[in-house]
C-alpha positions in Angstrom: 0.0 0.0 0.0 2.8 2.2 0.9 3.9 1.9 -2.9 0.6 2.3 -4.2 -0.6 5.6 -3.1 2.4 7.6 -4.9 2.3 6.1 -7.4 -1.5 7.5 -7.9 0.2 10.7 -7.3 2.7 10.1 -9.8 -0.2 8.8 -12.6 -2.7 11.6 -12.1 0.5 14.1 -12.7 1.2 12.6 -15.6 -2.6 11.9 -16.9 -2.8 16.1 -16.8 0.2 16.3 -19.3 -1.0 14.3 -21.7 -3.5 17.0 -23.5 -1.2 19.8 -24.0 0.5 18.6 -26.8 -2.7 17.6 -28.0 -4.1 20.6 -28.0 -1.2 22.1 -29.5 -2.0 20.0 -32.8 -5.9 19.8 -33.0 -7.3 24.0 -32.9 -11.3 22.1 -32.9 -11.7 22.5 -29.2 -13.3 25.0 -27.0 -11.5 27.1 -24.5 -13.6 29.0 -21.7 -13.0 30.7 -18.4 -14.5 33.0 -15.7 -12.9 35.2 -13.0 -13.7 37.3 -10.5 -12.2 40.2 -7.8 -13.9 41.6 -4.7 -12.4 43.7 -1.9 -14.0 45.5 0.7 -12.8 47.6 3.7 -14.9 49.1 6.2 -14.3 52.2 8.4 -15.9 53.5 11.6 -17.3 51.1 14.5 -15.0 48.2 12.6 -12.1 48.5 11.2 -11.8 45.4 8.6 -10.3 44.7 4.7 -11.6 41.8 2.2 -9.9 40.6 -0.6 -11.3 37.9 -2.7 -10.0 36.3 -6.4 -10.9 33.5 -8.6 -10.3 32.1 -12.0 -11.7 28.8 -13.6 -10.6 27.8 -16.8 -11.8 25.0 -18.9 -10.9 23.1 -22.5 -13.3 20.4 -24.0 -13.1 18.7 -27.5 -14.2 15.3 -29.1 -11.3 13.5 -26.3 -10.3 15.9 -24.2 -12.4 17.4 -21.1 -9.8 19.5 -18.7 -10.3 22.2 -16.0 -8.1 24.5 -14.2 -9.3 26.8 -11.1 -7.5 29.0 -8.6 -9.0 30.9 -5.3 -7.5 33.3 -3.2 -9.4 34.6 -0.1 -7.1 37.0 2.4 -9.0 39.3 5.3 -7.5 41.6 7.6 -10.1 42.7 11.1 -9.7 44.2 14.8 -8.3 41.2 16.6 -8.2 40.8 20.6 -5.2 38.4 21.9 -5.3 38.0 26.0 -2.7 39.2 27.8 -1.2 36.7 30.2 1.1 37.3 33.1 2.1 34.1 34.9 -0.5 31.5 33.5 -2.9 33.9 34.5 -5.3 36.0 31.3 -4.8 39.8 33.0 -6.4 41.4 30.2 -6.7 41.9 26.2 -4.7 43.6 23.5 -6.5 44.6 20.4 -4.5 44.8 17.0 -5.4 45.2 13.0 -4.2 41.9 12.1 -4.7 38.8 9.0 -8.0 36.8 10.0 -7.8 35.1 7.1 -5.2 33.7 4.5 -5.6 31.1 2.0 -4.9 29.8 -1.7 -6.1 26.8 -3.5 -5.3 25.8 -7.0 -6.4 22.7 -8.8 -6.1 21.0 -12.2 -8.3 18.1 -13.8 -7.8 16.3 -17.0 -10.3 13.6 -18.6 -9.9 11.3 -21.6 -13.3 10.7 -23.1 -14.0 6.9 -24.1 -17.1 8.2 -25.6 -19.2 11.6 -25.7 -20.5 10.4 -21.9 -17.9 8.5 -20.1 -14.6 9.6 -19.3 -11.0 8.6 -17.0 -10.1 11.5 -15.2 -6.5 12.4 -13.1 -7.3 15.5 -10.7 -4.2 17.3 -8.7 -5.0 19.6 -6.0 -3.4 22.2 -3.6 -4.7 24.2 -0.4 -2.9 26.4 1.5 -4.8 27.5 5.0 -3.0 29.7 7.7 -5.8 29.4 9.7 -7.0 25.7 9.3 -6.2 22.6 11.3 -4.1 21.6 8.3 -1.6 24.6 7.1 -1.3 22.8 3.7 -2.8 19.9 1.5 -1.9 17.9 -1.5 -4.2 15.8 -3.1 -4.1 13.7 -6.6 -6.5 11.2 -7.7 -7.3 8.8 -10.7 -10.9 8.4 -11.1 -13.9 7.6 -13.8 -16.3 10.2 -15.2 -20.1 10.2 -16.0 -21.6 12.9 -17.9 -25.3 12.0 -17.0 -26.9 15.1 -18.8 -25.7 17.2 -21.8 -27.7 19.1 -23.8 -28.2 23.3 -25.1 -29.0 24.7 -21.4 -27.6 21.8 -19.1 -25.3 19.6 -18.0 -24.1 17.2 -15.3 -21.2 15.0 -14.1 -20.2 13.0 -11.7 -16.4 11.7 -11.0 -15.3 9.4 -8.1 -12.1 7.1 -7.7 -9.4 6.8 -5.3 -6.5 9.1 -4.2 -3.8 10.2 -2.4 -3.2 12.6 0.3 -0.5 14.7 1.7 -1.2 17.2 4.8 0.6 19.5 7.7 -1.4 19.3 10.7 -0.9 23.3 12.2 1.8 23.8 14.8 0.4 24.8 18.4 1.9 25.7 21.5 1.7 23.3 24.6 2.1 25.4 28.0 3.4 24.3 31.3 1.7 25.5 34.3 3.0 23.3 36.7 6.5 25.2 36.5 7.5 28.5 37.5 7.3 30.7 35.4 5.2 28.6 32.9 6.7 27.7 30.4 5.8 27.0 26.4 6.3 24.4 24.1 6.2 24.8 20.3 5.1 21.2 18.4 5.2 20.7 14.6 3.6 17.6 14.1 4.9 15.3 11.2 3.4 15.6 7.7 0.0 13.2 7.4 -0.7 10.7 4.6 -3.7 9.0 3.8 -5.5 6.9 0.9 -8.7 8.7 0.3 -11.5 8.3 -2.2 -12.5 11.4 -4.3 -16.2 12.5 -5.5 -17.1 15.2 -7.4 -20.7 16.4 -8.7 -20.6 19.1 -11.2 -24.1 21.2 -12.4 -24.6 23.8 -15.1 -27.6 25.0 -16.2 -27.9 27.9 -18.3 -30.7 30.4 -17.6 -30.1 33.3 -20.5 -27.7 33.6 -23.2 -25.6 35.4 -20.7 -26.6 33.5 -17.2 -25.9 30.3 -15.9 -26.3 28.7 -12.6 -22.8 26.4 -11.5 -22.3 24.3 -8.5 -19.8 21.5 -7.9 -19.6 19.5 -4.9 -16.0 18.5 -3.9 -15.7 15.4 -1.7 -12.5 13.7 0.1 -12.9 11.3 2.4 -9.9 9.3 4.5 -9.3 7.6 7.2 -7.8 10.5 9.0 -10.3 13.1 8.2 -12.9 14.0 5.5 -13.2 17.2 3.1 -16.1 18.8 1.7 -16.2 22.1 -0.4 -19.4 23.0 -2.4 -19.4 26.1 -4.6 -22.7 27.7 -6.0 -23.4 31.0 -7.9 -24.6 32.9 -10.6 -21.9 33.5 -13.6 -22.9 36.7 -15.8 -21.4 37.7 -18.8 -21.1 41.3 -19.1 -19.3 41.7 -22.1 -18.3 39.5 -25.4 -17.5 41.9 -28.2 -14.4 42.9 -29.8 -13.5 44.8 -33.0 -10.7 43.7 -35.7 -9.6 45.5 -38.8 -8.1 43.7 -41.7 -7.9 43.1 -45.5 -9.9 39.5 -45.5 -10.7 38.8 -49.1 -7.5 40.6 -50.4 -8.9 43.3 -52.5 -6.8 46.2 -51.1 -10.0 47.6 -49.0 -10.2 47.0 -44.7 -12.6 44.8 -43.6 -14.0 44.9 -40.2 -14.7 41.8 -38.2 -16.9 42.2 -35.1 -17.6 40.0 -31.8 -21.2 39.1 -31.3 -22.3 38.5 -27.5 -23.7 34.6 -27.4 -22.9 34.3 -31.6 -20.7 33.4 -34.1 -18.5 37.4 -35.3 -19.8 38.8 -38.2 -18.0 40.0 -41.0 -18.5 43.8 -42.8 -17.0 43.5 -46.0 -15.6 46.9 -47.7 -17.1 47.0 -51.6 -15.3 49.8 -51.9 -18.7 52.1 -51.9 -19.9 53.5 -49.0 -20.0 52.0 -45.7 -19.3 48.1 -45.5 -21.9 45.7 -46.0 -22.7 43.1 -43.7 -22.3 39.6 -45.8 -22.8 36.6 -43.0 -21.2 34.8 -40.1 -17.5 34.8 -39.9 -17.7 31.2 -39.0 -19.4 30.0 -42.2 -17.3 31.6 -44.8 -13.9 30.2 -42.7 -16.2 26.8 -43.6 -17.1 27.5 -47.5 -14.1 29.9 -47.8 -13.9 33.5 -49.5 -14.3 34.0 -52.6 
């Protein structure tokens, strides 16, 4: 066993190489990603600071199914530490201090066996100064399901076993039985642990610029379990863009323009006035120019 669970470390690391070069050669899949920045501070009564960051990227095509996310969450607040003389809590200090600090990035890759079913090798990372655990690596092999796909929906599930690497926090042991009391720090060793790995993934798109999204994360071992669901409203604000260029080589610009939700749309320059609007910019790449 002690063999084993590396080594599903050392697969599901290389299972997430395998697409890039893949999608280096074949340009017929779909990249897509959402991000998103918050920070608040507050004044007064309460003297506190937010920041919050995340990015999800992901890449299908006919084999490939691969996701990539990264959160950030730091926080800054009043915070009262006791004073203590002797073993004995005398009074409390207040200070402007971090309440909260943490990263977690993460990286999946699935091979499709068919439109529905799919093998999977997920690798993730959590760094938590205020958790029991300061930091935790995870990999896993696994098998996919895509039990619903269709224009406004869809929904996965992935489970299979894994491996798992954590640092329980240090802590401070004190002595009151001695004079003055003393203090111990301990840094307990680093934790390992088979674990089995289930994920449940929902989309469901509400208006060509809404969807709902919520994945369920779940690690269980025999040392602890982990759970993280996430759930929320993704909006796209904006999706256009602007390109000049010469595309049927007559000497005269062209301009090519981003539709929100659509394929761009070409204006072709006749050369009279204005430019004249001729169809998707995706169907003549298909019948080509003439």
């Amino acid at each position: 066993m002690s063999r084993l669970l590396p080594a599903l470390a050392i697969a599901a690391a290389a299972a997430l190489t395998l697409p890039f070069a893949a999608h280096a050669a074949d340009a017929t899949g779909k990249w897509s990603g959402s991000g998103e920045f918050g920070f608040a501070a507050s004044r007064g009564n309460t003297h506190s600071e937010n920041l919050n960051a995340k990015l999800a990227l992901d890449y299908q095509d006919d084999t490939w199914k691969d996701d990539f996310f990264l959160n950030m969450l730091r926080a800054k607040g009043e915070v009262k530490t006791p004073v203590v003389v002797d073993g004995v809590t005398t009074g409390y200090a207040s200070s402007f201090d971090t309440t909260a600090n943490r990263i977690e990035v993460g990286a999946s890759s699935g091979y499709k066996f068919n439109p529905r079913s799919y093998v999977v090798g997920a690798l993730r990372y959590d760094h938590d100064d205020f958790a029991a655990n300061r930091w935790e690596q995870v990999a896993s092999l696994g098998f996919g399901y895509m039990v619903l796909k269709d224009a406004s929906s869809e929904l996965s599930f992935e489970i299979g076993p894994g491996y798992k690497r954590s640092q329980p926090k240090s802590f401070t042991l004190v002595n009151i039985a001695t004079t003055p009391p003393t203090a111990t720090t301990v840094n307990p060793a680093v934790e390992t642990q088979a674990i089995g790995r289930s994920l449940v993934n929902f989309k469901h798109r509400i208006t060509d610029n809404t969807r709902f999204e919520d994945t369920l994360l779940a690690e269980s071992g025999t040392q602890n379990t982990f759970y993280q669901n996430e759930a929320g409203l993704a909006v796209s604000l904006f999706g256009m863009g602007v390109a000049v260029g010469d595309f049927d080589n007559d000497g005269r610009l062209d301009v090519l323009v981003g539709c929100n939700g659509g394929a761009p749309v070409l204006l072709r320059n006749s050369g009279q006035a204005g430019h004249k609007r001729v169809e998707s910019f995706e169907r003549l790449i298909e019948t080509g120019s003439d």
